[in-house]
C-alpha positions in Angstrom: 105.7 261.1 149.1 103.2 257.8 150.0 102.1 255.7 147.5 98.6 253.9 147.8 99.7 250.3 148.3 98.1 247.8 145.6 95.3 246.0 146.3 95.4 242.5 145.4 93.2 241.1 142.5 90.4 238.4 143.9 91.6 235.5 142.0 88.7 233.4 140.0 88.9 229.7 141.0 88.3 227.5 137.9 85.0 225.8 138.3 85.7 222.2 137.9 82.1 221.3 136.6 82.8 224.1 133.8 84.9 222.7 130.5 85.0 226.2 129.7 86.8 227.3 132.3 88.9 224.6 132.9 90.2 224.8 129.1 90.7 229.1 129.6 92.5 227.8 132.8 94.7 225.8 131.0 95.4 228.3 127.9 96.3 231.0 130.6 98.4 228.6 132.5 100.4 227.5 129.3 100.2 231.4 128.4 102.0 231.9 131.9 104.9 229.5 131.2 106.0 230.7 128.1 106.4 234.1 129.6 108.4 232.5 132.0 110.5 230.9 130.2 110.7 233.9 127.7 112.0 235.7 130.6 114.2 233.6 132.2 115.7 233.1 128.6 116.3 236.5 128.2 118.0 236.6 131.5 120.1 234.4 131.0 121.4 235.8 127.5 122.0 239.2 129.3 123.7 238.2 132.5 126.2 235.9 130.2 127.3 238.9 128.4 131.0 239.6 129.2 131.1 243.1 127.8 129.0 245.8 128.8 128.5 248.8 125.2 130.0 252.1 125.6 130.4 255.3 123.0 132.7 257.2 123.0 133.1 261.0 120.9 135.3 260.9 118.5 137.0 263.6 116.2 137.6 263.2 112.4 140.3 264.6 110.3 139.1 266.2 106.8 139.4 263.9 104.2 139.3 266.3 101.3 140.7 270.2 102.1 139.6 272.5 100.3 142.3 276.0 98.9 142.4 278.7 101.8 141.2 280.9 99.1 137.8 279.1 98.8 135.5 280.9 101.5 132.0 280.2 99.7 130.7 277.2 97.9 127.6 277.3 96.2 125.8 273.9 95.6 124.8 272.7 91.8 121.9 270.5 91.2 122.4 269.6 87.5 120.4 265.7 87.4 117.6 267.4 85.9 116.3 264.8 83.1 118.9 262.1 84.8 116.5 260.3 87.3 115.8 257.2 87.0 114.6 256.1 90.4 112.3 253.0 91.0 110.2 251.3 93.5 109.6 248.0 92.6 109.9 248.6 88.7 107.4 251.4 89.4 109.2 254.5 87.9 108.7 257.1 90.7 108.6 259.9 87.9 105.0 259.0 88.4 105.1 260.6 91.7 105.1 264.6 91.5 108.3 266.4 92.0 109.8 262.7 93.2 112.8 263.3 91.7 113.3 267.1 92.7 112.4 266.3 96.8 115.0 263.4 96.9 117.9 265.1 95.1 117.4 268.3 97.7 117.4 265.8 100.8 120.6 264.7 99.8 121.6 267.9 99.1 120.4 269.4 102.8 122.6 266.3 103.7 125.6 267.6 102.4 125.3 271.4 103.7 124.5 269.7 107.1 128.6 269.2 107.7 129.5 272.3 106.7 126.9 274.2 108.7 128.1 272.4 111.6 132.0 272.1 111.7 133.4 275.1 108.6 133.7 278.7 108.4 133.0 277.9 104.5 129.8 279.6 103.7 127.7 276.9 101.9 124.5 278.3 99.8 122.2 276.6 96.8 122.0 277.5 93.4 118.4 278.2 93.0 117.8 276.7 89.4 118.0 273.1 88.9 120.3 272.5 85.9 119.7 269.7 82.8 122.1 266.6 82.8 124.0 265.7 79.6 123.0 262.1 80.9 119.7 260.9 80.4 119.7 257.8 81.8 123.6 257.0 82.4 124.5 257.0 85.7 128.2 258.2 85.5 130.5 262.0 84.7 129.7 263.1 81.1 131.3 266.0 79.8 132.4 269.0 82.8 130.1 271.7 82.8 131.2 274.9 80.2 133.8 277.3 82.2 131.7 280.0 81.4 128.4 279.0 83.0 130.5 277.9 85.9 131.7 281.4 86.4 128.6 282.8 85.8 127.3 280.7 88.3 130.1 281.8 90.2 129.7 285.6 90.1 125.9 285.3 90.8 126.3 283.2 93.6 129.1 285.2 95.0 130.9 281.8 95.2 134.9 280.5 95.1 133.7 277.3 93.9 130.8 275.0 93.1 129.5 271.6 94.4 128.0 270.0 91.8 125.7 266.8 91.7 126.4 265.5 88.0 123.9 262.5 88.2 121.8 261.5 91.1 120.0 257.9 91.2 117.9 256.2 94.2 115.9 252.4 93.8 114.0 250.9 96.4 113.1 247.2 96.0 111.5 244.1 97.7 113.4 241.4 98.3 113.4 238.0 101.3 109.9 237.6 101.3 109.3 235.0 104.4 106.2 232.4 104.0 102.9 233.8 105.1 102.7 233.1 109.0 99.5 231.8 111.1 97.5 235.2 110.4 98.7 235.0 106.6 101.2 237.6 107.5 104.4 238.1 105.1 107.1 239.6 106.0 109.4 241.4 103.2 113.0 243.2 103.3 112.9 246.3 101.8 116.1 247.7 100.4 116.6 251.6 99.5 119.5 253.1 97.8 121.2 256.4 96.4 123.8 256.8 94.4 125.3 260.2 93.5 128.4 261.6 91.8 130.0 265.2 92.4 132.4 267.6 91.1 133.7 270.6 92.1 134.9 273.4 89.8 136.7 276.4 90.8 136.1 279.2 88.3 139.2 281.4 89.7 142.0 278.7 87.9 139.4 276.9 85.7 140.5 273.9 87.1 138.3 270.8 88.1 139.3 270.4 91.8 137.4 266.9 93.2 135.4 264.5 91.1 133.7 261.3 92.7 130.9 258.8 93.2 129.4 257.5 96.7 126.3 255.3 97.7 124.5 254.7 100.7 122.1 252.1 101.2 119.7 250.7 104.0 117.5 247.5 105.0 113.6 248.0 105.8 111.8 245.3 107.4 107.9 245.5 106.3 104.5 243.7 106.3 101.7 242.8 104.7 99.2 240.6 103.5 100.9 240.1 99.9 103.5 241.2 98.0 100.6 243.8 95.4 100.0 245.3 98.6 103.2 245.9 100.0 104.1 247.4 96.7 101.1 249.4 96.9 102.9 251.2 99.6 104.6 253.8 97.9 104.6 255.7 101.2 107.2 253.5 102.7 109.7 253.4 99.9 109.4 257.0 99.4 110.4 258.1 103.3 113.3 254.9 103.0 114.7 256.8 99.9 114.4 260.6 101.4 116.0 258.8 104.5 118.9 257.1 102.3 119.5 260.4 100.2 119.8 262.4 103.4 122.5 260.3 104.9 124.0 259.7 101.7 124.6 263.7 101.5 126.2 264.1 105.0 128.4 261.1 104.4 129.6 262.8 101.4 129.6 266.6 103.6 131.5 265.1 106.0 135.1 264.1 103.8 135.3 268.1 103.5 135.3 269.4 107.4 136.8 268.2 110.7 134.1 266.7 112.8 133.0 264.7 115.7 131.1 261.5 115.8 129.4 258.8 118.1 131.7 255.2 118.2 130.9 251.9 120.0 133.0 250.5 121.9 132.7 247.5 124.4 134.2 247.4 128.7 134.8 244.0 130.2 132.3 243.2 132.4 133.7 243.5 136.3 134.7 240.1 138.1 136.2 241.5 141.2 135.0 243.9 144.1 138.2 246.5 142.9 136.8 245.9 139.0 133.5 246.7 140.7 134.3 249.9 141.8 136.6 251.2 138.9 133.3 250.2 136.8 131.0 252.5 138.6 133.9 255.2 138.6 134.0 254.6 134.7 130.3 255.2 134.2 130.6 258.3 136.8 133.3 259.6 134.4 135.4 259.5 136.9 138.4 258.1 134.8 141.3 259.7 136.7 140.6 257.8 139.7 138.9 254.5 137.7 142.7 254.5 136.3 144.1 254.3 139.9 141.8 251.6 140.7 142.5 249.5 137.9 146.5 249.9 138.1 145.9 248.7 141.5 144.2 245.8 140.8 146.4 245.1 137.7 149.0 244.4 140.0 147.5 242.3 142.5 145.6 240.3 140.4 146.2 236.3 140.1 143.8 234.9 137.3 145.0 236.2 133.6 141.9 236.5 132.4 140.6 239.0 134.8 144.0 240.8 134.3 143.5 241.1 131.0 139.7 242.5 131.2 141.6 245.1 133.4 143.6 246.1 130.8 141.7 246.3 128.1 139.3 248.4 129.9 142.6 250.4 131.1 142.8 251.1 127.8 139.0 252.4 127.2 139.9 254.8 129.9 142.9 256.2 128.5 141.5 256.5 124.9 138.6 258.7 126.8 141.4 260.6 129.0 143.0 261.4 125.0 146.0 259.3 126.0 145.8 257.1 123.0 149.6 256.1 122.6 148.8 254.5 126.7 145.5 253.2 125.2 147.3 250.9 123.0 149.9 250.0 125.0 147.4 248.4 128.0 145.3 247.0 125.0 148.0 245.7 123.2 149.0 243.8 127.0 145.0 242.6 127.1 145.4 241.0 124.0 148.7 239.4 124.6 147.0 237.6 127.6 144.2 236.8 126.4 143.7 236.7 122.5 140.7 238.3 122.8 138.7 238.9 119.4 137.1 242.2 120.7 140.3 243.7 121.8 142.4 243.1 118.6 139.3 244.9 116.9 139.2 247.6 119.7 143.4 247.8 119.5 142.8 247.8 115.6 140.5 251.2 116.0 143.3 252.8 118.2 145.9 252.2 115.5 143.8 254.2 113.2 142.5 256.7 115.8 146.5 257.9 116.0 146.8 257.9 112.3 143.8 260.2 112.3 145.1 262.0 115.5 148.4 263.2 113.4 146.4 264.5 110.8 144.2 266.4 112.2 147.2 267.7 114.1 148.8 268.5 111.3 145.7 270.2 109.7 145.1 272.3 112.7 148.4 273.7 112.7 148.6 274.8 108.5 
């Protein structure tokens, strides 16, 4: 394919006799060597980085296991009357239906999980039930054993998932002076706060009860504070985002499931580093293992030895060798001390506890 080569721009020559010109001259120019020095900043920060961010996909164990027998779970919303959620003092039971729309985004949350990673049917109760609690936000009294088996037989259900209380706040907080435009800048803070219980109606028995929160930063503008609190808008998506997220965090605890995890590879000093690098980001880790054993041997300086091992031990953690993965990072951090792979051998530890588990849940 040809391309159509770029024709040069006629450059305007400042006209000496012109003040005008000569002061847009000299904006442009100043304009000009800011950029440059933006950029050569910039270049600098990045090509001092010694690490180089990786992910990697990681299973998790379940947390909470449900009885064998429980095949179908039907989900309770019982905050009705409970809400007390607020945007900047402003009760959002102003806003239609506020309190409804966020407790079923964290509720879509929470079936998310199990639609994903169980063989557990997960359905919702279609009537949204009154809370004992009208303002408290903790357990009151569990729910009568007969409406939970009523519940029960018309949901077709082993057990139920119920959301006892259900709370959300979003504030504005850090307000930053008002900049050369008049500009402020504000930190907007959402959270949700919910607690759960499951019942199972075939022993009567209260099987899990507990509280969880998620919460989130939101960096906003405007020209004062009335009328960044006149955007309701934005504090209403922050708290449908933080319920959401809120509800998965809590789905998750009850299946096996995978998840994305940062992890950090030493940046390559050598020509063999080099090379086992580009095999690594090929996924070529069979033969970037080879290369770095190689080198590992050969190599003088211990601080490049030690960047070889710890990213030895990236590669085995990815080729599911974890109990190798911490021996080559436990070596890395013997030579070198380094802070990122004590936290990087630290996650390894836990990966095998997690790694038993789940081997021992797979196998019951």
């Amino acid at each position: 394919m040809r391309f159509a080569e770029k024709q040069p721009k006629q450059r305007e020559r400042a006209n000496p006799d012109n003040p005008a010109k000569r002061k847009r001259s000299k904006s442009n120019l100043i304009k000009n060597m800011k950029k440059i020095i933006l950029g050569l900043t910039l270049l600098t920060i990045f090509s001092c980085s010694s690490v180089k961010e990786m992910q990697v996909y990681v299973p998790k164990p379940t947390i909470v296991k449900f009885p064998s027998d429980v095949k179908r779970i039907v989900i309770v919303d019982k905050t009705q009357g409970n809400f007390s959620t607020a945007i900047e003092g402003v009760l959002t039971g102003e806003m239609i239906g506020i309190d409804n729309i966020l407790s079923q985004e964290c509720i879509s949350g929470l079936t998310n999980p199990f639609l994903k990673n169980s063989n557990i049917q997960i359905t919702r109760y279609p009537e949204r039930l009154k809370s004992e609690n009208k303002t408290s936000t903790s357990f009151g009294t569990v729910m009568n054993w007969n409406q939970v088996q009523q519940i029960a037989n018309q949901s077709n259900a082993d057990a139920l998932l119920v959301l006892e209380y259900f709370d959300t706040d979003f504030t504005v907080r850090n307000a930053t002076s008002p900049n050369n435009v008049g500009v402020i800048l504000f930190q907007g803070y959402a959270k949700a706060k919910v607690g759960i219980r499951i019942y199972l109606p075939k022993t009567q028995s209260l099987f899990y009860e507990n509280s969880f929160s998620f919460s989130k930063n939101y960096g906003e503008t405007a020209v004062n504070k009335q009328l960044l609190l006149g955007k309701l808008l934005v504090g209403t998506d922050a708290l449908k985002y933080v319920s959401y997220e809120l509800g998965n965090f809590v789905g998750q605890r009850f299946v096996t499931y995978r998840t994305w995890e940062d992890r950090v590879l030493m940046k390559s000093k050598t020509q063999a580093t080099q090379r086992a690098e580009r095999q690594i980001l090929a996924q070529d880790y069979t033969n970037a293992i080879a290369t770095l054993q190689e080198a590992y041997k050969t190599e003088q300086n211990t601080g490049i030895k030690a960047d070889i091992a710890h990213n030895l031990g990236y590669c085995y953690e990815i080729d599911g060798d974890l109990e190798l993965s911490k021996k080559w990072l436990t070596e890395s951090f013997t030579l070198s001390g380094n802070r990122k792979t004590l936290n990087y051998l630290d996650i390894i530890n836990n990966r095998i506890i997690e790694s038993k588990i789940l081997e021992n849940q797979n196998t019951k």
